[in-house]
C-alpha positions as CSV (number, residue, x, y, z in Angstrom):
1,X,118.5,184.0,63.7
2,X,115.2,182.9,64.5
3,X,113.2,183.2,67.6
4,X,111.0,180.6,68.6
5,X,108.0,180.3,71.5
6,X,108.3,177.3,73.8
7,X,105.3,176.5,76.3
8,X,104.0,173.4,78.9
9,X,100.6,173.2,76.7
10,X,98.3,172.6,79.7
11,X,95.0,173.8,79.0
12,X,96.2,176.8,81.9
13,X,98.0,178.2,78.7
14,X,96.2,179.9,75.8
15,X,94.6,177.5,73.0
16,X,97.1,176.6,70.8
17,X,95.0,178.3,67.5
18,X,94.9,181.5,69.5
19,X,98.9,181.4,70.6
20,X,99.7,180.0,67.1
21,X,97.8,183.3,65.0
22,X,99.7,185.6,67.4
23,X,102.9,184.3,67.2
24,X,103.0,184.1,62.9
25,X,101.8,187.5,63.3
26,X,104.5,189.1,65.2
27,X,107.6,187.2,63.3
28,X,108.0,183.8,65.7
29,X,109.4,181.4,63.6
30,X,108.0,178.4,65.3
31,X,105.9,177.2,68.3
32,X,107.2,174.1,70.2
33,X,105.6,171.9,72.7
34,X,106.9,169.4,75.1
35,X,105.6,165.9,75.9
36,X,104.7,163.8,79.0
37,X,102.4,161.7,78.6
38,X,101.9,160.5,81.8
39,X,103.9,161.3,85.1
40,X,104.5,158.0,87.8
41,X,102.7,159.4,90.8
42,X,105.5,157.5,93.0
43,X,107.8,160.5,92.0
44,X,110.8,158.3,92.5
45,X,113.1,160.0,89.7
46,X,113.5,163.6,91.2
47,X,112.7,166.6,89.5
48,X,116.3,168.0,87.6
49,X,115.2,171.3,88.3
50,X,115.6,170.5,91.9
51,X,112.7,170.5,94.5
52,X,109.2,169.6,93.4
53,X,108.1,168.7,90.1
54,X,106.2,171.8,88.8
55,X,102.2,171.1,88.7
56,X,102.3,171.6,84.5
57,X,104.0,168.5,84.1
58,X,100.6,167.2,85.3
59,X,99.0,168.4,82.5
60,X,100.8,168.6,79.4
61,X,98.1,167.8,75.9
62,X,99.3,165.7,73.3
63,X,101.9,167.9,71.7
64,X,101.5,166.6,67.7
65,X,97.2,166.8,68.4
66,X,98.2,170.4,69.1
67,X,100.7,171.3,66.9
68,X,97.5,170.0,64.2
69,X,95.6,173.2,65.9
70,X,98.3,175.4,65.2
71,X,98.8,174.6,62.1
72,X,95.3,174.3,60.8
73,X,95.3,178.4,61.5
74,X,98.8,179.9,60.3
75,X,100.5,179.0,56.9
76,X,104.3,180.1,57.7
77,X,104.9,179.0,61.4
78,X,106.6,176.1,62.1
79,X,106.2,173.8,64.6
80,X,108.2,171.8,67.0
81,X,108.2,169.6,69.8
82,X,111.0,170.2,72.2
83,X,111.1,167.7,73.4
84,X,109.2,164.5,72.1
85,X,109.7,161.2,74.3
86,X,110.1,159.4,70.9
87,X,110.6,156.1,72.6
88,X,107.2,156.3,74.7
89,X,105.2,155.4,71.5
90,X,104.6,152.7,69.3
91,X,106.6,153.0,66.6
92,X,104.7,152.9,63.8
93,X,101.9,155.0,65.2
94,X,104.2,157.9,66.1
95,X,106.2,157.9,62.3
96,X,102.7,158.3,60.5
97,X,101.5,161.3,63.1
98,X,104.3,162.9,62.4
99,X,104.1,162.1,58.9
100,X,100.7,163.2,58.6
101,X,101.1,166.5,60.6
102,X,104.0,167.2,58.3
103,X,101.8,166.9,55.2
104,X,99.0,168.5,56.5
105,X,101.3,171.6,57.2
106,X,102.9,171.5,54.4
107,X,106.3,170.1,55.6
108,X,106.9,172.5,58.5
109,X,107.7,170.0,61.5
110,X,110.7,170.1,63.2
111,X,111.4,167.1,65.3
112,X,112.9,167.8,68.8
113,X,113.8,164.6,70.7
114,X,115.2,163.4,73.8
115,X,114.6,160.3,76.1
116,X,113.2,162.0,79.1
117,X,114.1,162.7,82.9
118,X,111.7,160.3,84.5
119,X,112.9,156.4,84.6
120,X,109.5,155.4,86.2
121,X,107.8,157.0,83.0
122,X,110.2,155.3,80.6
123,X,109.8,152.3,82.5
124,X,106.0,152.0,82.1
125,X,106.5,152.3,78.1
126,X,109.4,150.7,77.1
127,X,110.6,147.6,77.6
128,X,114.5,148.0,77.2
129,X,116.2,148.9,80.1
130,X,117.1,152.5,81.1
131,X,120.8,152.6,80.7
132,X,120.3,152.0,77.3
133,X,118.1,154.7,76.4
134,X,120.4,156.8,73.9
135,X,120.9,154.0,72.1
136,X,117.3,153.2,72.1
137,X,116.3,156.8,70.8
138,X,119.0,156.2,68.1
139,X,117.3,153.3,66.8
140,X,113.9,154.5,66.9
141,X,115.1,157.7,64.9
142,X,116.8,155.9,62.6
143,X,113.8,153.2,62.1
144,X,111.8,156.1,61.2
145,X,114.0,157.9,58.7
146,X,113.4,154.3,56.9
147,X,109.8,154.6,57.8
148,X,109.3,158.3,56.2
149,X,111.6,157.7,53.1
150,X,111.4,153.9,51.8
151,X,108.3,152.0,50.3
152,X,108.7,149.0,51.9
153,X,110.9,149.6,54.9
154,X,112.7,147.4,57.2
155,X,115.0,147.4,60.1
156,X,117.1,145.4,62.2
157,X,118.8,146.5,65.2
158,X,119.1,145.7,68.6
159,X,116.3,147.1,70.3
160,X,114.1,148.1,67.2
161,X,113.2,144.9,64.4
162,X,110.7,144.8,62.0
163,X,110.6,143.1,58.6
164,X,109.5,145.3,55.5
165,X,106.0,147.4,56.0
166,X,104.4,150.1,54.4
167,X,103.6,152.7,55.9
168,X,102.4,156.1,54.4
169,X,102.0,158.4,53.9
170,X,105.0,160.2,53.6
171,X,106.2,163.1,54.8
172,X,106.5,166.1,52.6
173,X,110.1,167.1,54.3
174,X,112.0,164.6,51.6
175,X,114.0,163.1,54.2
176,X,111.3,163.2,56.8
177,X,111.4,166.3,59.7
178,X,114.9,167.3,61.0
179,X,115.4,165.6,64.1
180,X,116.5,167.6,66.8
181,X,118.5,166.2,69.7
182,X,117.6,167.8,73.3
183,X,120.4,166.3,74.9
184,X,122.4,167.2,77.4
185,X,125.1,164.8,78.8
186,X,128.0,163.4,77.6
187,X,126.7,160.3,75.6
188,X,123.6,162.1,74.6
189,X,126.4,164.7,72.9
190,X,128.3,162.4,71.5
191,X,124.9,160.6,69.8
192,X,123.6,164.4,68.3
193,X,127.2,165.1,67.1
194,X,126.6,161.6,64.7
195,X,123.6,161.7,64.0
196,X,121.3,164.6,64.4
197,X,120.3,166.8,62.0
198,X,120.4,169.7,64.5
199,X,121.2,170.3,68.5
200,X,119.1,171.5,71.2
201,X,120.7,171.9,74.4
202,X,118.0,172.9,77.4
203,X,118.5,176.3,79.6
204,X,121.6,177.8,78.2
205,X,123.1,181.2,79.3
206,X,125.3,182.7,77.7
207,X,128.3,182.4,80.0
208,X,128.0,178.2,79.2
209,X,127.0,178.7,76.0
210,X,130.0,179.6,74.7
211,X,132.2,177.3,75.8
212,X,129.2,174.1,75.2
213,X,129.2,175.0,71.2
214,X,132.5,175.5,70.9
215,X,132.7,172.0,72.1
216,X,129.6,170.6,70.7
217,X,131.3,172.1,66.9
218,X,134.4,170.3,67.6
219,X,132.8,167.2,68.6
220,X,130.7,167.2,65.0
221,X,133.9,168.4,63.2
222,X,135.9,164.9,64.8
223,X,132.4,163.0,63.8
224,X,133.7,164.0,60.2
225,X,130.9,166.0,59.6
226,X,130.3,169.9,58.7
227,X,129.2,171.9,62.2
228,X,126.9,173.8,59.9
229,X,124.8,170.8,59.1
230,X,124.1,170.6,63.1
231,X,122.3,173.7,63.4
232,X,121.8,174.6,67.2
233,X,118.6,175.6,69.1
234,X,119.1,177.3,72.3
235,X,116.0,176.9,74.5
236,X,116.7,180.6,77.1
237,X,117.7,179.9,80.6
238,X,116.2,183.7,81.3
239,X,114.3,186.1,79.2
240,X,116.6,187.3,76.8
241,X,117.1,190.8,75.3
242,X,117.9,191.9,72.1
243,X,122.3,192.3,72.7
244,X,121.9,189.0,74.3
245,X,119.7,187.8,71.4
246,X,122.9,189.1,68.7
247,X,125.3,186.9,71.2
248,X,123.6,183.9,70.5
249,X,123.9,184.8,67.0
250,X,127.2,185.9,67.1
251,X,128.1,182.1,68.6
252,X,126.6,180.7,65.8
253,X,122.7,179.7,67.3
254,X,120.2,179.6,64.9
255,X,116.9,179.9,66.7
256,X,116.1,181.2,70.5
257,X,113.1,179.8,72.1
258,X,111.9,181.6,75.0
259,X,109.1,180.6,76.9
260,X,107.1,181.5,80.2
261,X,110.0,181.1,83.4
262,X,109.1,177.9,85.5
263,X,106.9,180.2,88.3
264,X,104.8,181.6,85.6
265,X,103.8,178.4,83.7
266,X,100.4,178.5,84.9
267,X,99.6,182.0,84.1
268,X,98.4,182.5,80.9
269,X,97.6,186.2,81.4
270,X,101.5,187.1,81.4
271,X,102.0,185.2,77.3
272,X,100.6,187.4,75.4
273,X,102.5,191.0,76.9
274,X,105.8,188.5,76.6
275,X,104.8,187.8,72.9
276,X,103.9,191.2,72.2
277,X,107.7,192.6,73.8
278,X,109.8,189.6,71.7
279,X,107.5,190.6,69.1
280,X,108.9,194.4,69.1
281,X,112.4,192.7,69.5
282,X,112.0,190.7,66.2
283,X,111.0,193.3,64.4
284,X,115.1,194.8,65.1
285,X,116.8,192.0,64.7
């Protein structure tokens, strides 16, 4: 199992060169960052987490302009976004960044996706209409599957159109970067267990966890598709230790990302001892 290191990217938090060189030298397996790039100041949607929206979300860089930073400075690490608001951008734009970071690192994106909390955000970006998201984000992944893998590329749904375009270059990841679902409800489920090349559900103890991927398996299995091709992510509800670490395993997870808890987000001064401790904890694994 891998471990992975999950963080708000404000510029609070430490330079994405210096947090990418620690964690490739203590055994992280990947860095991921999130995206927002904007938050509504009416503040209509509310917060999941309950109460008020934490002050990072103000903040967050662009995560792929970051990810570049990472990568320019490690050779092994891979890097993630968890989650990118895939349906915020222009199409085209957003395939060949992600193409272009993937061959610039040498194929080592991983693609987490997921359509987002805030309807006022989505709103301001996308013209189809919010109930429909999930089937938006379908489209625009599978638009730029064609995008990353076909010369001339072309595709006609019914929220996404365009008549063949090139656009390279292509990724080096052959089929483009595994995309990720961070999903969480029902229809976002039932979308990952078609279509995703992997499952990332958001906060996940281990009490829920098992009975979540026991169900999320059974779901792929009815999808008529092998559970092992939907590898699952499990971003930590708390910090985990090592036998919790092996339960995750034991359930079949393939990478834990921890991260700074939602209090500490804008204390950069408490990452690197938390690197340093999951960085002993790796090392026994």
């Amino acid at each position: 199992m891998h471990i992975g290191f999950s963080s708000m990217n404000t510029p609070a938090d430490p330079a994405p060169t210096e947090l990418a060189v620690a964690l490739e030298e203590r055994g992280f397996e990947s860095l991921w960052y999130g995206e927002h790039s904007h938050i509504p100041c009416s503040m209509q949607t509310p917060y999941p987490g309950g109460g008020e929206m934490p002050d990072p979300y103000r903040h967050m860089a662009d995560p792929y302009v970051s990810l570049m930073a990472a990568a320019s400075v490690t050779s092994t690490l891979k890097l993630g976004t968890g989650i990118a608001l895939i349906m915020e951008r222009d199409i085209f734009s957003q395939a060949k960044t992600i193409a272009t970071l993937d061959r610039l690192s040498n194929g080592r994106v991983l693609l987490g996706v997921g359509v987002g909390w805030n309807e006022e955000e989505f709103a301001n970006v996308n013209p189809h209409p919010w109930n429909k998201r999930f089937g938006v984000m379908r489209e625009t992944v599978a638009a730029m599957r064609k995008l990353w893998t076909q010369e001339q590329a072309e595709y006609h749904g019914d929220y996404i159109n365009f008549d063949p375009v090139w656009c390279s270059p292509k990724p080096v990841q052959k089929n483009g970067p595994p995309v990720i679902y961070g999903v969480m409800g029902p229809l976002g489920i039932k979308h990952a267990t078609a279509v995703a090349d992997g499952w990332m559900p958001a906060d996940v103890g281990l009490p829920q966890a098992r009975e979540q991927i026991a169900a999320f398996r059974q779901m792929v299995r009815e999808a008529g598709r092998n559970p092992d091709d939907v590898p699952i992510t499990v971003q930590a509800l708390l910090t985990p230790d090592i036998d919790k670490l092996r339960e995750f395993e034991d359930l079949g997870v393939v990478r834990v990302n921890i991260g700074i808890a939602v209090d500490m987000w804008d204390k950069p001064n408490e990452v690197m001892p938390l690197i340093d401790h999951f960085g002993n904890i790796i090392a026994k694994l």
